[in-house]
C-alpha positions as CSV (number, residue, x, y, z in Angstrom):
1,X,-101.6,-138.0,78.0
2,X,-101.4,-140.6,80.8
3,X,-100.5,-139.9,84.4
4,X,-97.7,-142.4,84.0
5,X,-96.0,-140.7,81.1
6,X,-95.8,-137.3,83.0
7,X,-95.0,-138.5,86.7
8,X,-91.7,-140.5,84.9
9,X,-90.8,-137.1,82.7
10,X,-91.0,-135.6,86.5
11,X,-88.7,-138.4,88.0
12,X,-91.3,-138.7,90.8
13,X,-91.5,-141.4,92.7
14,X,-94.1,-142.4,95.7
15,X,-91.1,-141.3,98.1
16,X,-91.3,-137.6,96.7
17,X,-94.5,-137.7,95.1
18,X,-96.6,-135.8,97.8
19,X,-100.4,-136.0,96.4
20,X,-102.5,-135.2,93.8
21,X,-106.1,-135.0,93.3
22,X,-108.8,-134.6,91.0
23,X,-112.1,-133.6,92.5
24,X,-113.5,-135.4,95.0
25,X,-110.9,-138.2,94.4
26,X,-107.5,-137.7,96.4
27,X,-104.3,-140.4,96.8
28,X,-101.8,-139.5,99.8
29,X,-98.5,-141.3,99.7
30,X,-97.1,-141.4,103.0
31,X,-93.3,-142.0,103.1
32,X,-92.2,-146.0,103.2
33,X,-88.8,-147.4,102.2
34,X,-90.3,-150.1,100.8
35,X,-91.7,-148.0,97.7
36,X,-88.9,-145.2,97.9
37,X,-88.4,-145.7,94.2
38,X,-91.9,-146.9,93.7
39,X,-93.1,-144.8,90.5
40,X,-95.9,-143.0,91.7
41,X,-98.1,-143.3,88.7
42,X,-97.8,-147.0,90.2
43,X,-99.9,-145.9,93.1
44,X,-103.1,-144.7,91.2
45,X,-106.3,-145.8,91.2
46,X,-107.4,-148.8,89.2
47,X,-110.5,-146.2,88.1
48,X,-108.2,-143.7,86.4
49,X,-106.5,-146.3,84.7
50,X,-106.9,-147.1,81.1
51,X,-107.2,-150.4,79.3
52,X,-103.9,-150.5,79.6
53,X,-102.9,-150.1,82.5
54,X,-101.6,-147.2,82.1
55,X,-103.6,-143.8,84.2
56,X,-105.1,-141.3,82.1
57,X,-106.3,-138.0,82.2
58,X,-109.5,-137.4,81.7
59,X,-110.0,-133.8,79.5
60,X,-113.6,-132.9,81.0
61,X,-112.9,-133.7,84.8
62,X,-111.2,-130.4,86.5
63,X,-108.2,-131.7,88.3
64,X,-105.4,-130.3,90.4
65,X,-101.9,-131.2,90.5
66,X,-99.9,-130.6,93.3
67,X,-96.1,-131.1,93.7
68,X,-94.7,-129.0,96.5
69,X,-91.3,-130.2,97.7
70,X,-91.1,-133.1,95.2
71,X,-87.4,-132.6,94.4
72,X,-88.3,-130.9,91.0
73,X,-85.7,-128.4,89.2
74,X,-86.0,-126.2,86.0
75,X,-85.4,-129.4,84.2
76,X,-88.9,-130.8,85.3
77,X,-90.8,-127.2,83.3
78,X,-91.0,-128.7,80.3
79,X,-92.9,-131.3,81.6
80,X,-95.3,-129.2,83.5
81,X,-95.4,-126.9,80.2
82,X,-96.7,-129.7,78.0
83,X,-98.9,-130.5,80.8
84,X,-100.3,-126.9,81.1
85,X,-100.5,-126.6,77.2
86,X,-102.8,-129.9,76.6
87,X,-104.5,-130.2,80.0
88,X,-107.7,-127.5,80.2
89,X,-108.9,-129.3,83.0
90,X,-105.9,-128.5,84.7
91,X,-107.1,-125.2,87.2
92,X,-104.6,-125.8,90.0
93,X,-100.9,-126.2,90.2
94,X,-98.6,-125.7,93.1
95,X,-95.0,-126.1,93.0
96,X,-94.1,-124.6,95.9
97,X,-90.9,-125.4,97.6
98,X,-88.8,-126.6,94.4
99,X,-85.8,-125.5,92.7
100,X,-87.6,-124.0,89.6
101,X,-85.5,-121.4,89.2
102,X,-86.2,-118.4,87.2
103,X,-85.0,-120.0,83.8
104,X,-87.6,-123.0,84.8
105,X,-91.0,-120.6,85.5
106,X,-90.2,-119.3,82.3
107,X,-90.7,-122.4,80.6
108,X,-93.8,-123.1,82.9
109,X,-95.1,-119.1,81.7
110,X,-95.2,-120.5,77.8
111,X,-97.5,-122.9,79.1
112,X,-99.6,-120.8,80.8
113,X,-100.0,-118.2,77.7
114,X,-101.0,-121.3,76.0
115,X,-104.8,-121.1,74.7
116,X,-105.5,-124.4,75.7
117,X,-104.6,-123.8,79.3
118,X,-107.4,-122.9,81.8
119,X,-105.7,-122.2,85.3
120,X,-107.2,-121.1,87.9
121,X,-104.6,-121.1,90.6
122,X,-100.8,-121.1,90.8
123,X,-98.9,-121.5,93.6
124,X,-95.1,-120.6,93.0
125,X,-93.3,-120.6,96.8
126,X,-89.8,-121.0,97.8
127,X,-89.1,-121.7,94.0
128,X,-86.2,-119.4,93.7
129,X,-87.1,-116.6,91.6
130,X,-85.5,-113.3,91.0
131,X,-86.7,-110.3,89.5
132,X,-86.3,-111.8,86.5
133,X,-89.5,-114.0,85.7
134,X,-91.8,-110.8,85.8
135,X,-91.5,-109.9,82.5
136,X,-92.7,-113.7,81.6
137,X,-95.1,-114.0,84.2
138,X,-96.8,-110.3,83.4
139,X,-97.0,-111.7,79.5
140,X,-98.7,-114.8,80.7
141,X,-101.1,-112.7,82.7
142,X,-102.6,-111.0,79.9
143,X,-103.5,-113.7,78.0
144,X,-105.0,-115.7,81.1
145,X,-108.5,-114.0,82.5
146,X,-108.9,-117.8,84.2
147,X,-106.0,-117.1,86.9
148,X,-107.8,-116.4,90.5
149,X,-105.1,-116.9,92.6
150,X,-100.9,-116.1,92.6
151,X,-98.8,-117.0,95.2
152,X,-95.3,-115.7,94.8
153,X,-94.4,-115.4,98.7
154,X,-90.6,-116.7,99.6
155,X,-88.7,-115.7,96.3
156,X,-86.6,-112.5,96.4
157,X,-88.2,-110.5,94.0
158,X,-87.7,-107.2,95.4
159,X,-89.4,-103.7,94.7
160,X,-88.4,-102.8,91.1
161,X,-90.2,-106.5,90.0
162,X,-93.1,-106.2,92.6
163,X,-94.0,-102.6,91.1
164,X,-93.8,-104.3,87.6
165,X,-96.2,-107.1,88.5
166,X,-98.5,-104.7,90.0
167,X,-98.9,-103.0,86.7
168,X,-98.7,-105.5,85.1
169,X,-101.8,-106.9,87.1
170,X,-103.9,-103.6,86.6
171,X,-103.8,-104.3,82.3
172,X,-104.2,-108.1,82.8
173,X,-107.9,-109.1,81.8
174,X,-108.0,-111.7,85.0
175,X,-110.2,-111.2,87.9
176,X,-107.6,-111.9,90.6
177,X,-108.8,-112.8,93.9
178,X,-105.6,-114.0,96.2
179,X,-102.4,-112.4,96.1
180,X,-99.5,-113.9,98.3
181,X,-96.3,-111.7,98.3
182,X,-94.8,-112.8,101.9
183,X,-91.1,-112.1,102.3
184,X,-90.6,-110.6,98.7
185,X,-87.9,-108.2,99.9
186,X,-90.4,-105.1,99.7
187,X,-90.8,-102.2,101.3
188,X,-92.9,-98.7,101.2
189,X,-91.1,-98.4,97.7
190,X,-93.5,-100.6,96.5
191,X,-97.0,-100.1,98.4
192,X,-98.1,-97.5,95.8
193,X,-98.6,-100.5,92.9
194,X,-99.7,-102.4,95.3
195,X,-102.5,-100.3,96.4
196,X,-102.9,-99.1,92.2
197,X,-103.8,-103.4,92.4
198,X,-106.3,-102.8,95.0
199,X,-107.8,-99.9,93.9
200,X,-108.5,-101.6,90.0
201,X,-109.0,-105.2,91.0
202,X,-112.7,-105.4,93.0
203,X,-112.0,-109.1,92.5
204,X,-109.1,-109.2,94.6
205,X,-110.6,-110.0,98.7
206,X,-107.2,-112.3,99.8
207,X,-104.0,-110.0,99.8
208,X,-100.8,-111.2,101.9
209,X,-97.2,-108.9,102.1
210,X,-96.5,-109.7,105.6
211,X,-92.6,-110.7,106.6
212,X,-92.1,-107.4,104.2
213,X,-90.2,-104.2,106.0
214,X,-92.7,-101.8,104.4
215,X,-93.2,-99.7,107.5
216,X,-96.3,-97.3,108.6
217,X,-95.6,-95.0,105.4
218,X,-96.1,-98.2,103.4
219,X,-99.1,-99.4,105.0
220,X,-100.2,-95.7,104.6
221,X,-99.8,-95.7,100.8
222,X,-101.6,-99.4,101.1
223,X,-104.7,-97.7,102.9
224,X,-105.6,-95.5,99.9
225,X,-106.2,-98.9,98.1
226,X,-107.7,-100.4,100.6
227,X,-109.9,-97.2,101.3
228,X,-110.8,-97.3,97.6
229,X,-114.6,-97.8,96.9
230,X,-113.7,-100.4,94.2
231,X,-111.8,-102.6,97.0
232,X,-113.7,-105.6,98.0
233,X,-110.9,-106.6,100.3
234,X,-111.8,-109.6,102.5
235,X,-108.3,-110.8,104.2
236,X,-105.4,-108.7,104.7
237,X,-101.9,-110.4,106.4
238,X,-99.7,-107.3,107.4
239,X,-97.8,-109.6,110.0
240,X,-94.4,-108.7,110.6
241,X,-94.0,-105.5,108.9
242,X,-92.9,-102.9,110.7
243,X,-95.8,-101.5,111.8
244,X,-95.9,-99.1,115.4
245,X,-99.1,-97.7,116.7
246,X,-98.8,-95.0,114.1
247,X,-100.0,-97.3,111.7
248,X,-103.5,-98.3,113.9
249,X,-104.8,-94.4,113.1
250,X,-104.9,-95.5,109.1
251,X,-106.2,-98.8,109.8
252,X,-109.0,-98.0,111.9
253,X,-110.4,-96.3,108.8
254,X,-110.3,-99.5,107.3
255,X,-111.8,-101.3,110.1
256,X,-114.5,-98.8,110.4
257,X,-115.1,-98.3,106.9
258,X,-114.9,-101.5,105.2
259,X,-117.4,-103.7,105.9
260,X,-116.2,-106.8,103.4
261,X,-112.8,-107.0,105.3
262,X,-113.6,-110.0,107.8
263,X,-109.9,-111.2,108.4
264,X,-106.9,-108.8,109.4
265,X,-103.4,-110.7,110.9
266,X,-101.0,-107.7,112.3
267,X,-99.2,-110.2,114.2
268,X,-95.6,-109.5,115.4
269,X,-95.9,-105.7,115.4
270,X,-95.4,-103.3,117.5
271,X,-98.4,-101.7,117.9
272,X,-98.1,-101.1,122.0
273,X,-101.7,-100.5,123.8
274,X,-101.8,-97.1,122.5
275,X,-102.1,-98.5,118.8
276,X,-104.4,-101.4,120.1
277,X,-107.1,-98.9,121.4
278,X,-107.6,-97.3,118.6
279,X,-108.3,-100.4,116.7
280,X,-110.4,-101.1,119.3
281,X,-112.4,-98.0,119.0
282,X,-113.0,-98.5,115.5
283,X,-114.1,-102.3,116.1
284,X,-117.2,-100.9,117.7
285,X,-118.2,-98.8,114.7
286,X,-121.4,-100.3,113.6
287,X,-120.1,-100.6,110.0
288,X,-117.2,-102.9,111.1
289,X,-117.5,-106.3,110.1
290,X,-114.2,-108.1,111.0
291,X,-114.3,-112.0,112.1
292,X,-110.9,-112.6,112.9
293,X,-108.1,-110.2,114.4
294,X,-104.6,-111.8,115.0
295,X,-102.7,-109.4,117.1
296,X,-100.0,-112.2,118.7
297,X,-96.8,-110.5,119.7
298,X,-97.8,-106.9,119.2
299,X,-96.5,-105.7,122.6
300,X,-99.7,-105.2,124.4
301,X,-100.6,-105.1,128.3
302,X,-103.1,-105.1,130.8
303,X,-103.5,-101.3,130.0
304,X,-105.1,-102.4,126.6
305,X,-107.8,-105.2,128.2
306,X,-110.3,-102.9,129.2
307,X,-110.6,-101.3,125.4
308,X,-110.6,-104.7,123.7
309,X,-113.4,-106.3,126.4
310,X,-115.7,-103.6,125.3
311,X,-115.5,-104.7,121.6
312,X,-115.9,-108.0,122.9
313,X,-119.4,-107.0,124.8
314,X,-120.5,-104.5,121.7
315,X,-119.2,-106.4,118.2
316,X,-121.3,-109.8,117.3
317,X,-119.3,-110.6,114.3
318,X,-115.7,-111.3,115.9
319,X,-115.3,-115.3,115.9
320,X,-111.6,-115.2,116.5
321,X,-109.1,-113.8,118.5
322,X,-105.7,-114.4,118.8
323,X,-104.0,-112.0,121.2
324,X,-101.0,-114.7,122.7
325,X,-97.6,-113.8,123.4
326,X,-98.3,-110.5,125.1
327,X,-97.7,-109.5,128.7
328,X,-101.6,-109.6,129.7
329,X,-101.2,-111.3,133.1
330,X,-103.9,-112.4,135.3
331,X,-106.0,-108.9,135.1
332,X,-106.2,-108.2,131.6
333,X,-107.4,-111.6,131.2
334,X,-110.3,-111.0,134.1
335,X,-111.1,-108.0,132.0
336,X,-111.1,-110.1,128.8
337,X,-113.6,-112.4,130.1
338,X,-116.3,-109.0,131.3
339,X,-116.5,-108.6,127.6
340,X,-116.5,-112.2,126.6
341,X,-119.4,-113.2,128.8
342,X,-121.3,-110.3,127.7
343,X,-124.2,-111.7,125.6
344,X,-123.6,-110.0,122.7
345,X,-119.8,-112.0,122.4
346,X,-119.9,-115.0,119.7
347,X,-116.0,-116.1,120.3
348,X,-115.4,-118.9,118.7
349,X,-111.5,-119.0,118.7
350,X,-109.5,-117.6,121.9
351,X,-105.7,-117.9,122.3
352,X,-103.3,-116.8,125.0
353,X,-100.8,-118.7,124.9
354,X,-97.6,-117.1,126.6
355,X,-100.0,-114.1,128.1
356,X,-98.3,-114.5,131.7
357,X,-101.3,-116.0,133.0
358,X,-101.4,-118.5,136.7
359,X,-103.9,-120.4,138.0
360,X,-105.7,-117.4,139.4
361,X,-106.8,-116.6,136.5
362,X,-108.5,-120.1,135.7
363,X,-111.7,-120.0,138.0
364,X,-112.6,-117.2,135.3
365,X,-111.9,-118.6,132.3
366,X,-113.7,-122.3,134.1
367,X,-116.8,-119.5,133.9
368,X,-116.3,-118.9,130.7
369,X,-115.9,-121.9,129.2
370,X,-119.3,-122.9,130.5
371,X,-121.2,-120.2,129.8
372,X,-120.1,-119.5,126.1
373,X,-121.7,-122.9,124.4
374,X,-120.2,-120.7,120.9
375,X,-116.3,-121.3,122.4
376,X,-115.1,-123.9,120.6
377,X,-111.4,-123.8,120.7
378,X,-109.4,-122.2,123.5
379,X,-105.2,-121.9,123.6
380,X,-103.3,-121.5,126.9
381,X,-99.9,-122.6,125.8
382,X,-96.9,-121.4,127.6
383,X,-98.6,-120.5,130.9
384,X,-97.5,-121.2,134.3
385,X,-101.0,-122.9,135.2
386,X,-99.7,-125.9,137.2
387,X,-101.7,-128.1,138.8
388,X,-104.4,-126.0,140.5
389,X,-104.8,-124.4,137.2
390,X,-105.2,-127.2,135.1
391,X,-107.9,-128.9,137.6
392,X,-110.4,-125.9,137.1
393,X,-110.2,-125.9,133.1
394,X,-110.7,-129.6,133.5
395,X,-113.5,-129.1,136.0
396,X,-115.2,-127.0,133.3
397,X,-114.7,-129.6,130.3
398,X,-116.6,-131.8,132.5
399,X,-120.0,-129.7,132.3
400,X,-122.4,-131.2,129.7
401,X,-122.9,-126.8,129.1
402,X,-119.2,-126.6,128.3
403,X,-119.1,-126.9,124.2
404,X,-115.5,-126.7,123.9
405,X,-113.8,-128.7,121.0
406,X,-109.7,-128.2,121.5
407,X,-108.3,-127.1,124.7
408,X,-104.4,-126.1,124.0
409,X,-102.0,-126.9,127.0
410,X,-98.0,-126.9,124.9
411,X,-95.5,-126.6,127.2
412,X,-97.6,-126.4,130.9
413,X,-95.9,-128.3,133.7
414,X,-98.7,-130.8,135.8
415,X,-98.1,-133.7,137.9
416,X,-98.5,-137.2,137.1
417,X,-101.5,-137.1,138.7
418,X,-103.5,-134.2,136.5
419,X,-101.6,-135.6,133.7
420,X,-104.2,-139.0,134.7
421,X,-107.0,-137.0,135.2
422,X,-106.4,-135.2,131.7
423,X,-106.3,-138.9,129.9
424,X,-109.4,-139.5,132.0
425,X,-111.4,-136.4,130.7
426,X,-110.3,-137.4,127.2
427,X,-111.9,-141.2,127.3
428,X,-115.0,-139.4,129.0
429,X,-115.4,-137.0,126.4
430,X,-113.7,-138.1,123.2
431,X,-115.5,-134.8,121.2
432,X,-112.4,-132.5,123.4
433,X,-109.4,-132.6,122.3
434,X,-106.8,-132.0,125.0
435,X,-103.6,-130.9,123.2
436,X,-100.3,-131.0,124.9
C-alpha cells in the first residue's frame, strides 16, 4: 500500500494535509497557495519512495498517522479502515477535529477489530459522535489488548454511553493507560463506571473529564476509584466541574494517600480558600507526591497564601504551580515567596498571571528569581506592573544567578523606554525568553 494511493482516497492535499510521521522521521506542511492542491503524497521524502516514485509503507517500521482538521468526513473511513486492517505498524491515529460522524467511526471500528491491526493510540476529538458509536467502539475494544490510549473528549456522548464504555472497558483485555472524556455531557450519573474503570484498570495513570458538570457528589463517587489500591493514577484533569470546597475534603485523601498521582488540574472551580487549605494540609503529608497543581481561577485570596507557602517550604516534589487568575494581591504573593525561598522549594513553573499584583510586589519576586537557580519559567500576565515593576524583574534577569528561561509579560503596559530595555536584555541573554 503506497502513501500516495491512500492520501488521494483521503482527498488530502498539502493545504489540509497537516503532518505525518513515522519514527524519528516527520514532514510539516505549512500552508502556501502555491501547493493548495499540491497532493501531499507529492511532498514526501525521496527515502520513502519506491522505485517508482510512488511512497510506500514500510510493514516493520511503527508509524503514526495524524490527520486532525484535514477536512475529512465519514466518506474518508473506508480509507482509514483499509489502512488500519493492512497496516500493523500503524500504532497511532488521530482524527481529531473532523466530520467522522458516528456512521464513519463505525467504519473506522471494523478496522480496528481487525487482527491485523496493532493500535496503540486513538485520538477521536471534535469528530461528532453520539451515543451511538459505543456499541462499535466497546466491540472493537475487546478484541484490541494493543490500545493504550482513547481520547473521546468534545463529542456529545452523554451519560447512558459513557456508563456503557466504562463497562465495556472493565471486560476489554487492553491495558489502557489515557482516557480523555472532556466535555462529554456527563455528570455524577456517570462517575460510578468511571470509578468501576479506575478501580479494575491499574494500567490506567492519565484520566481527563474536566468541562463535565459532575459536581462534588460526582467527584465523590470518582474518589472511591481513585482511593482504590489497584489505581495507579498518575494525572487527573477535573478542571471545570463543578467542584466547591466540599469537594477538597475527598481529594485530600487522594493527595495524601496516593503517592503515584504527580499531576492534578482543578482549574476554574470554586474551591474558595477554605477548600484550598485543606488541600494544602494534605500536600504536606509525607506520602504526597504531587508535581504539578493547577488551581487557576478557583476563587482564592490572600487568606489562602500563608497555607500554600508552608507546602512550598515543607513539599520537595512540587515543580509546578499555577495559581493565576485569583485575587492574591501584593501580600499573598509576599507570603508565596517565604515558602518559595525556603530551601526545601524546587519550583520549577510559577504563574500569576491576573493575581492583582503592582510593582510593590516585584522587589520580592527580583529576590526570588535570583535565588531559586531551579525557577525556570515565571508568568505575570495581566498585572498592573508598569514601568517600575518591569525594571526590577529585568534587573534580576540580568544576574548571571538568575536561571530563568521564559519570563511571561501578556497584556502589561510599559513605556517605550522599558519596552528598549526589554529588547536589550533579550540580545544580552538570548537563553530568556521575554514573552509579551
Amino acid at each position: 500500500m503506497s502513501w500516495y494511493n491512500i492520501l488521494a482516497d483521503l482527498k488530502i492535499t498539502a493545504l489540509t494535509w497537516m503532518y505525518c510521521f513515522r519514527e524519528s522521521c516527520i514532514l510539516e506542511v505549512p500552508w502556501c497557495p502555491s501547493f493548495a492542491q499540491t497532493p501531499a503524497a507529492a511532498l514526501l521524502p525521496e527515502e520513502s519512495q519506491g522505485n517508482s516514485g510512488d511512497a510506500f509503507i514500510s510493514p516493520e517500521l511503527p508509524f503514526s498517522f495524524r490527520l486532525q482538521n484535514c477536512n475529512l468526513t465519514s466518506a474518508s473511513c473506508e480509507t482509514l479502515r483499509s489502512v488500519l486492517s493492512a497496516q500493523p505498524s500503524l500504532t497511532e491515529l488521530h482524527v481529531g477535529d473532523n466530520k467522522l460522524g458516528t456512521a464513519g467511526v463505525k467504519v473506522l471500528c471494523q478496522g480496528l477489530m481487525n487482527p491485523n491491526c496493532k493500535l496503540q493510540k486513538l485520538q477521536l476529538e471534535y469528530c461528532e459522535l453520539t451515543a451511538d458509536i459505543v456499541e462499535a467502539l466497546n466491540a472493537a475494544l475487546q478484541t484490541k489488548p494493543t490500545l493504550k490510549e482513547l481520547s473521546l473528549s468534545n463529542n456529545t456522548l452523554g451519560d447512558t454511553a459513557v456508563k456503557q464504555l466504562c463497562r465495556g472497558l472493565v471486560e476489554a483485555s487492553c491495558n489502557l493507560e489515557l482516557l480523555h472524556l472532556e466535555n462529554c455531557g456527563i455528570t455524577s450519573d456517570s462517575c460510578r463506571d468511571i470509578s468501576a474503570v479506575l478501580s479494575n484498570k491499574s494500567s490506567l495513570i492519565d484520566l481527563s473529564v474536566g468541562d463535565n458538570k459532575i459536581g462534588d457528589s460526582g467527584l465523590a463517587l470518582l474518589c472511591h476509584g481513585l482511593l482504590h489500591p489497584h489505581c495507579r493514577i498518575q494525572k487527573l484533569w477535573l478542571w471545570d466541574c463543578d467542584l466547591t470546597s466540599a469537594s477538597c475534603k475527598d481529594l485530600s485523601r487522594v493527595l495524601s494517600t496516593k503517592e503515584t498521582l504527580l499531576e492534578v488540574s482543578l482549574i476554574d472551580n470554586n474551591l474558595r480558600d477554605s477548600g484550598m487549605e485543606m488541600l494544602c494540609q494534605a500536600l504536606k503529608d509525607p506520602k504526597a507526591n504531587l508535581q504539578e497543581l493547577w488551581v487557576r481561577e478557583c476563587g482564592l485570596t490572600t487568606a489562602c497564601c500563608k497555607a500554600v507557602s508552608s507546602v512550598l517550604s515543607v513539599n520537595k516534589h512540587l515543580k509546578v504551580l499555577h495559581i493565576g487568575e485569583n485575587k492574591l494581591g501584593d501580600a499573598g504573593v509576599e507570603l508565596l515567596c517565604e515558602g518559595l525561598l525556603h530551601p526545601n522549594c524546587n519550583i520549577h513553573s510559577l504563574w500569576l498571571g491576573n493575581c492583582d499584583l503592582t510593582a510593590a510586589c516585584c522587589a520580592t519576586l527580583a529576590t526570588l528569581m535570583v535565588a531559586k537557580p531551579c525557577l525556570t519559567e515565571l508568568d505575570l500576565s495581566y498585572n498592573t506592573l508598569e514601568d517600575e515593576g518591569v525594571r526590577k524583574l529585568c534587573e534580576a534577569v540580568r544576574n548571571p544567578n538568575c536561571k530563568l528561561q521564559q519570563l511571561i509579560l501578556y497584556d502589561i503596559f510599559w513605556s517605550s523606554e522599558v519596552d528598549d530595555e526589554l529588547r536589550a536584555l533579550e540580545e544580552s541573554k538570548p537563553e530568556v525568553k521575554i514573552i509579551s
